[in-house]
N, C-alpha and C positions, 0 to 999 in steps of 0.2 A: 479275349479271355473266354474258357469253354466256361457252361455252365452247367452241375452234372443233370440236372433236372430239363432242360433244354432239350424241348422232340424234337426239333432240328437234328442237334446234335446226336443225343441218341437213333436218329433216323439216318444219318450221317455213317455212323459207325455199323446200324445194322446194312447198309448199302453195300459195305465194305466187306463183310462177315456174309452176306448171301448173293451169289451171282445172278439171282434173279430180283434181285430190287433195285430201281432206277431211282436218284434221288432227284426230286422234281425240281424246276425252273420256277422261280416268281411266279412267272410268264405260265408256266403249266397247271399252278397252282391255281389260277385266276382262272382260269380253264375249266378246271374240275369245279372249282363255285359257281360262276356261269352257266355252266351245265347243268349241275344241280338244279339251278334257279330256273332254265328254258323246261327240265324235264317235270318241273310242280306247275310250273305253266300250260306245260301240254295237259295234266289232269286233271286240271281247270277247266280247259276249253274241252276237252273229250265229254267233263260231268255235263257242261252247260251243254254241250252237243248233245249227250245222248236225252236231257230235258228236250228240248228243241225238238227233239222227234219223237217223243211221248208225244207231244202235245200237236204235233203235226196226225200221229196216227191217233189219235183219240176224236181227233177233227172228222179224219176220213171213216170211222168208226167199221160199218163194213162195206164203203166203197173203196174204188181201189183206185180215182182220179180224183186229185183235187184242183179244182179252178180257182180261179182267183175273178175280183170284179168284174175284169175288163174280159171274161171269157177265156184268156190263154190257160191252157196246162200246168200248174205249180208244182203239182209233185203226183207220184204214181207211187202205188203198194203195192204189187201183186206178188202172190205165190209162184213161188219161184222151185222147178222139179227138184227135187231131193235127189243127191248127188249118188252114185251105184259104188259101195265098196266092196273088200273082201273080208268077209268073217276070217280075221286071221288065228283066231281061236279055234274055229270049225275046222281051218285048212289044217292047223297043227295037228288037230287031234286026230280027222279021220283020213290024213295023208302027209304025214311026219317028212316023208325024203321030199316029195316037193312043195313042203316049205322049207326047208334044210338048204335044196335046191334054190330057191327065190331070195335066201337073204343077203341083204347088199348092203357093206359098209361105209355110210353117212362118212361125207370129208368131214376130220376134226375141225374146230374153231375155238378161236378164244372168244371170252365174255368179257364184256368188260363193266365191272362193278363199280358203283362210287360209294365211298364211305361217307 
C-alpha cells in the first residue's frame, strides 16, 4: 500500500519524472550515513591535528629542530621559499591577447554532495 506522505515513494515517483535521479539501494543508503559519519570523523582528527602542532610549534617557539630525550630528531619547522606565481591580474590588464592566449579549459567533474 503506497503512502501519499512516504519519501520513499514520493522519491520513487520523482526518479521516474527526472532522468537524472537514481533511486538509492538499502545498501547505498547505508553508504551515504557511513560517509557521513567517516567525513565528521576526519574533522575531528584534522581539529585534534591541527592542536597537535600548535603545541608542537609553541614548543620549538623560534627554533626550528625539536629533539626528543634520547637525542633523536622529532620534528623540524623550517621556512620553506614562497612559491613564484603569475599576477594574472597584472598579465590581463597590461597584455590582454597573451593572456587570452594562455587560457586553458579545466576538465569538467562532478561533486558529489551529501545531504
Amino acid at each position: 500500500m503506497l503512502v501519499k506522505d512516504d519519501k520513499r515513494v514520493v522519491a520513487m515517483f520523482d526518479a521516474v519524472i527526472d532522468p537524472d535521479f537514481a533511486f538509492a539501494t538499502i545498501e547505498c543508503e547505508n553508504a551515504v550515513e557511513e560517509l557521513k559519519k567517516i567525513k565528521r570523523q576526519v574533522k575531528m582528527l584534522e581539529a585534534n591535528a591541527a592542536l597537535m602542532s600548535e603545541i608542537i610549534k609553541k614548543e620549538l617557539s623560534d627554533k626550528d629542530t625539536l629533539v626528543g630525550d634520547d637525542g633523536t630528531v622529532i620534528a623540524t619547522y623550517k621556512l620553506a621559499e614562497g612559491r613564484v606565481d603569475v599576477d594574472k591580474k597584472l598579465l590581463q590588464e597590461f597584455y590582454p591577447e597573451a593572456y587570452k592566449d594562455c587560457l586553458v579549459q579545466g576538465k569538467g567533474y562532478r561533486s558529489l554532495l551529501l545531504k
